[in-house]
C-alpha positions in Angstrom: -42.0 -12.9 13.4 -45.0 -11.3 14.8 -47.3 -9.7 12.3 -48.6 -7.1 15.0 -44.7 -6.3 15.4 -42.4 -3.7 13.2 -38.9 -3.9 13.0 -37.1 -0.5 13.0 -33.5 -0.3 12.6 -32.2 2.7 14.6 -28.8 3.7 12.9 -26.1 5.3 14.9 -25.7 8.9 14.4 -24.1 10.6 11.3 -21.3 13.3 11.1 -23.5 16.3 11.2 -26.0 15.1 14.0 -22.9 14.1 16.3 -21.7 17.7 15.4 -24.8 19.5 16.4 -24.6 17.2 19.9 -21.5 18.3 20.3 -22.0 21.6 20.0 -24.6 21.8 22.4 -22.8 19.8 24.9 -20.3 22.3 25.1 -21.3 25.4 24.1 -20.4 26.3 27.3 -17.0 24.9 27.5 -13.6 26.7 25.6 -12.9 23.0 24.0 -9.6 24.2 23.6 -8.5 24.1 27.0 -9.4 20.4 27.3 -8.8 18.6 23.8 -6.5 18.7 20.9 -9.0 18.6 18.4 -11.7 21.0 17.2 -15.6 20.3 17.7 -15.7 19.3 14.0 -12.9 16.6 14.0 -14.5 15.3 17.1 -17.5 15.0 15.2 -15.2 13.3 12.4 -13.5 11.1 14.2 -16.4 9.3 16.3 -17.8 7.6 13.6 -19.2 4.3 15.3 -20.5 6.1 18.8 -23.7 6.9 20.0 -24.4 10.2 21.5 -24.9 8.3 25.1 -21.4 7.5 24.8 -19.9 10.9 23.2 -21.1 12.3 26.2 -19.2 10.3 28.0 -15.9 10.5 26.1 -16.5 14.9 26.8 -17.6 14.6 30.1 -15.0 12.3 31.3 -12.6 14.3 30.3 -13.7 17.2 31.7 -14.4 15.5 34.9 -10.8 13.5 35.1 -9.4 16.9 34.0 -7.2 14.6 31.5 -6.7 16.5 28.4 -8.3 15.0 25.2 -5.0 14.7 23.2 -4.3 11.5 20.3 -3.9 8.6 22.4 -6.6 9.6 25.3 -9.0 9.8 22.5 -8.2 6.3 20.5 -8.1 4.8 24.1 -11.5 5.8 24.5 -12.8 6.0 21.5 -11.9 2.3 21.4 -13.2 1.3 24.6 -16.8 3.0 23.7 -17.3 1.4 20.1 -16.2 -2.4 21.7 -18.5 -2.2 24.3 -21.1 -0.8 21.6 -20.3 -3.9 19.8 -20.9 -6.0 22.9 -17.4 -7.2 23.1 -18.1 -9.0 19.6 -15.2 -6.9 18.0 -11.8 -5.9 18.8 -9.6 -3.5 18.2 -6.2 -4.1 16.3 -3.6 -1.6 16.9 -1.0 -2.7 14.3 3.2 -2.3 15.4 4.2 -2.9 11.9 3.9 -1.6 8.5 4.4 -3.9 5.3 8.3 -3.0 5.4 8.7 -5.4 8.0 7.2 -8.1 6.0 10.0 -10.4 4.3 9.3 -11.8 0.5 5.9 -11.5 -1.1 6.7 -7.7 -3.1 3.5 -8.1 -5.6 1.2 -8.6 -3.0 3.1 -5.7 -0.9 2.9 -3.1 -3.7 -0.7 -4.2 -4.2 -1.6 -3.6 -0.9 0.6 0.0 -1.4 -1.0 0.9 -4.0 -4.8 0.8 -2.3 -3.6 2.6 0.9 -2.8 5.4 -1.8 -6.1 5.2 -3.8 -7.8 5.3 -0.1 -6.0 8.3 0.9 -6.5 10.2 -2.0 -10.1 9.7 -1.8 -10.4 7.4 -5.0 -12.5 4.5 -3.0 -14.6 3.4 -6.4 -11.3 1.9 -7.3 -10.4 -0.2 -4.3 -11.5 -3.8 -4.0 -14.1 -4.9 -1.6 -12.0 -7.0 0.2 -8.6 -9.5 0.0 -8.6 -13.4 0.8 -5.1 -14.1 2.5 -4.4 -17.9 1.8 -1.6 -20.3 1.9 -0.8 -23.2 4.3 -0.3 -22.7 8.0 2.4 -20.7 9.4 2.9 -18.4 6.2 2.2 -15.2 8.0 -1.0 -14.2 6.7 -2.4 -12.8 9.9 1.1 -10.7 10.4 0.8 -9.4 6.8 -2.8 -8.6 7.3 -1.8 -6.3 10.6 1.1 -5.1 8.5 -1.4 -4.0 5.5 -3.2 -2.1 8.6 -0.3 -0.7 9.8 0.2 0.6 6.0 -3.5 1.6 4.7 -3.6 3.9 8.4 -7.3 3.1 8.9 -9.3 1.8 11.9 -8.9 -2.1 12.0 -10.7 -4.6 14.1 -10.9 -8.0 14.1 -14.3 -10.1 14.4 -14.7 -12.7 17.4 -16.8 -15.2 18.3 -20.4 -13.9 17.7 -22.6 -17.3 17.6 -24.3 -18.3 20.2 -26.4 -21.6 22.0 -29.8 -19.4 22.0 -31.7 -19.4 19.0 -31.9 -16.1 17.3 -29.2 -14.3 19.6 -26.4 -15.4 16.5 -28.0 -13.5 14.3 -28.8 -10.3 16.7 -25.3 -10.4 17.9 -24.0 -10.2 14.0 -26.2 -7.7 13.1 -25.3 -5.8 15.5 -21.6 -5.9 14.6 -22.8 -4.8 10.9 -24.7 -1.9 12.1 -21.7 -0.8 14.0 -19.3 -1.7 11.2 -21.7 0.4 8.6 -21.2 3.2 11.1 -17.7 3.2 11.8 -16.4 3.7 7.8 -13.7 3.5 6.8 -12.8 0.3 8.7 -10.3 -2.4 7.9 -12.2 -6.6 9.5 -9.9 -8.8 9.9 -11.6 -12.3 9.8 -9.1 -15.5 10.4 -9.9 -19.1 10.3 -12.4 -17.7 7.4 -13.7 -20.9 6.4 -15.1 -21.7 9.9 -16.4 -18.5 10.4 -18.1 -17.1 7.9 -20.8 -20.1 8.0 -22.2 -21.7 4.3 -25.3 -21.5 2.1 -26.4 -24.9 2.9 -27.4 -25.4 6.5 -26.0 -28.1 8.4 -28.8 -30.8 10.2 -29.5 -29.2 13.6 -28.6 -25.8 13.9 -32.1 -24.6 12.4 -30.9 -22.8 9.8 -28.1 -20.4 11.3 -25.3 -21.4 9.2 -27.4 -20.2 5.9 -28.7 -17.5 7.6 -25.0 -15.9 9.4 -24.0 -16.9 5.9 -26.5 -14.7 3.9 -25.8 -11.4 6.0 -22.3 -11.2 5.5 -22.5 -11.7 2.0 -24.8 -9.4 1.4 -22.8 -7.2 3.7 -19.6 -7.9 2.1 -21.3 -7.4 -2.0 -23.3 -3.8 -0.8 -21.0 -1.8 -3.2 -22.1 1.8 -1.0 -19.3 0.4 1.4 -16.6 0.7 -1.2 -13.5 1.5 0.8 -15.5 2.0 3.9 -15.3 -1.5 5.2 -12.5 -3.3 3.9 -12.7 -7.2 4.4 -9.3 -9.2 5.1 -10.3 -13.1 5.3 -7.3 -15.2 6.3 -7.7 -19.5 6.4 -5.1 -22.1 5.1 -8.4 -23.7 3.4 -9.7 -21.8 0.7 -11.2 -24.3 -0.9 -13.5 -24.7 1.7 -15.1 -21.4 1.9 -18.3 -20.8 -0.5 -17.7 -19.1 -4.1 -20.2 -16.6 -3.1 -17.8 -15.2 -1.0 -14.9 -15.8 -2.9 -15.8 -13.9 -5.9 -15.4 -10.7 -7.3 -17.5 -7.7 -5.8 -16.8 -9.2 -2.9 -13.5 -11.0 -1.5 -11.7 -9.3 -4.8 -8.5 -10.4 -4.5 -6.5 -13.6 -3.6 -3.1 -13.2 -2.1 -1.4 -16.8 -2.0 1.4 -17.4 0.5 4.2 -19.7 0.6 7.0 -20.8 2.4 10.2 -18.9 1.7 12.4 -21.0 -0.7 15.3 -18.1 -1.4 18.5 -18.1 0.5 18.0 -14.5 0.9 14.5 -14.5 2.4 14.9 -17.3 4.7 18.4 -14.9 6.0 16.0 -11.6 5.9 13.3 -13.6 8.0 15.5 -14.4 10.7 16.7 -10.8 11.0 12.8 -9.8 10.9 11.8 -12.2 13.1 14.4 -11.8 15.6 13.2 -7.7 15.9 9.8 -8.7 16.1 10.4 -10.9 19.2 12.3 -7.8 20.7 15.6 -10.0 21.1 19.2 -8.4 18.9 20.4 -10.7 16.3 23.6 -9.8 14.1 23.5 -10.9 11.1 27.1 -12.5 11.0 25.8 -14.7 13.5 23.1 -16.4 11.1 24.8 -20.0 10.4 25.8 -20.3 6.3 24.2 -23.8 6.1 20.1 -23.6 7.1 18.7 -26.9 7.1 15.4 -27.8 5.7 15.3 -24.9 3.2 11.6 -24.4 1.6 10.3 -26.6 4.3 10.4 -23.8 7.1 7.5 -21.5 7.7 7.4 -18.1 9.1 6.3 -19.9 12.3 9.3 -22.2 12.1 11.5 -19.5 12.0 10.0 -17.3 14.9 9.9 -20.8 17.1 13.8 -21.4 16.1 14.8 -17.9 17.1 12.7 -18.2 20.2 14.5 -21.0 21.5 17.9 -19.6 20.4 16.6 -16.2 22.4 16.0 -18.4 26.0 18.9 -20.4 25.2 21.4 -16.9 25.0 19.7 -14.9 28.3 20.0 -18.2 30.0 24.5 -17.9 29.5 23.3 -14.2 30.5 23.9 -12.6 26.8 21.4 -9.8 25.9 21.6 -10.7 22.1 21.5 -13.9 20.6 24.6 -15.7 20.0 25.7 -17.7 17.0 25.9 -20.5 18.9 23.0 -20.6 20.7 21.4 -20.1 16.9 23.3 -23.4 15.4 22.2 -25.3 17.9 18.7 -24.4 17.9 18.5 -24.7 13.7 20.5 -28.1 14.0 18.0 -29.2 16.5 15.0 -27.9 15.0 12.4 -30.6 13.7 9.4 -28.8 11.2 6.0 -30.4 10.9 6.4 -33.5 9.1 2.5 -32.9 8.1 3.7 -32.7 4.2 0.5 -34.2 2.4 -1.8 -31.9 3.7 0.8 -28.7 3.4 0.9 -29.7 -0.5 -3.0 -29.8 -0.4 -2.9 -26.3 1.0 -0.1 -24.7 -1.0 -2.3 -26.2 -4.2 -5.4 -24.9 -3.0 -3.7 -21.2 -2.8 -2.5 -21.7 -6.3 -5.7 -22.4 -7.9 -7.3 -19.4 -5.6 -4.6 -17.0 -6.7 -6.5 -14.2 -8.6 -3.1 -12.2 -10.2 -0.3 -14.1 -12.1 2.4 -11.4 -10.4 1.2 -13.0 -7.1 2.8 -16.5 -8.2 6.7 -16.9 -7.2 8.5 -18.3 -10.0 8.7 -21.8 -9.0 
């Protein structure tokens, strides 16, 4: 705030400057001896790095005589742009693409059809970002790694950047912006949106933070040059709660509303899912006819019944999960009784829902 002082944003480097670094640092060096990629898609693929630290991802290499081959590279690559980030973001290495995601097919093809517009190029026509609501336990963090899985780009997910000192919130999130502007094309994940993201008006006693964390990111999140270069997912069971500024178009674009699976059929597919994502062997004969508490079970509900049917099978020494130990565990299963404020949330994801094909029919 010091008139006498300038402030002068340094930007990390661009394509062709890490290009011409790289080919100095190893002009000496036949590059295909120690990496599977050329010079250029080097230079490509460290978008987000200083030239400090591409030294280091060459040099350690060469020194370590550990070949620079796919997952060397994202290993190091990811360990460089975190610790360039402070620790403030972290990388998400989705399992999963949206085929293991049960239910939900508008939202799925939706989410299809932009990884295809991003792949061909076509990034005027992609939204600036999706809001993931519904109540708790609907899966909207899996299907946002799933989406990431599916769309193939860089993803990482935005932690904890405030802070007790005054200014250092601030610092720390611009930081993670400059990075992020850098790093295109990016997928941020943001859960718990509604705490996060901070609110126009500033609470009494934080001196203005709130407003201020608040104003960056939207500005961030409307600056149309980062169309399809930083796509925002925000997750939170609260829409309601999280300012319209945000919420509207330009910006988070479109609302996907989640709910709790209500079809025979998806509730059987879930456990199937569910079961393979835990790593345990499920047959599907051995899923009981009569599922109690239909439309009242979440995704979580599900995963926690199969878990305890899981430690309940290896315990009578069975690798797979038995159709007894399953019966028992979905007889003796008890889901949240919290039903007031689950209505409040499933309501609030209706009125947020931006697409009519996003609705199920009940």
């Amino acid at each position: 705030s010091n008139p006498h002082v300038a402030a002068i944003e340094i930007p990390l480097p661009s394509e062709p400057e890490r290009l011409e670094f790289l080919g100095s640092i190893t002009s000496e060096t036949e590059v295909a001896k120690l990496s599977d990629y050329s010079v250029p898609e080097i230079a490509k693929l460290t978008a987000g790095i200083s030239l400090t630290d591409l030294n280091v991802l060459v040099q350690s290499s060469l020194e370590a005589g550990k070949r620079l081959d796919h997952e060397y590279f994202q290993e190091l690559k990811k360990r460089l742009i975190e610790r360039q980030a402070q620790g403030l973001l972290e990388f998400i290495e989705p399992s999963w693409g949206l085929d293991m995601v049960v239910g939900h097919d508008a939202a799925k093809k939706r989410l299809r059809d932009d990884a295809e517009l991003l792949k061909r190029g076509r990034l005027e026509s992609v939204p600036m970002g999706y809001l993931f609501c519904g109540p708790v336990g609907t899966g909207k963090s899996f299907l946002a790694q799933c989406a990431t899985g599916t769309i193939g780009i860089p993803c990482v997910k935005l932690k904890n950047f405030r802070s007790k000192y005054i200014g250092e919130t601030e610092a720390n999130l611009e930081r993670v912006l400059n990075v992020l502007r850098s790093m295109g094309p990016v997928v941020v994940m943001i859960d718990e949106a509604d705490a996060m993201l901070g609110d126009r008006k500033s609470s009494s006693g934080d001196s203005g933070v709130n407003a201020r964390v608040f104003g960056m990111i939207a500005s961030q999140m409307g600056d149309t040059r980062y169309r399809g270069r930083i796509l925002w997912i925000l997750m939170t069971a609260r829409p309601d709660l999280l300012p319209v500024d945000i919420k509207r178009q330009g910006r988070a674009e479109v609302h996907i509303p989640l709910f709790y699976p209500t079809l025979e059929e998806e509730v059987r597919k879930m456990f199937m899912v569910l079961a393979k994502k835990s790593g345990a062997t499920l047959a599907e004969e051995n899923i009981p006819e009569e599922i109690p508490h239909k439309g009242h079970l979440s995704g979580a509900d599900i995963e926690g019944i199969i878990g305890r049917a899981y430690r309940t099978s290896l315990l009578a020494d069975s690798d797979h999960i038995t159709a007894e130990a399953l019966k028992s565990a979905v007889d003796g299963f008890m889901p949240s009784t919290q039903s007031l404020e689950r209505e409040l949330q499933e309501l609030a994801a209706i009125i947020e829902c931006t697409d009519q094909e996003f609705l199920p029919q009940a």
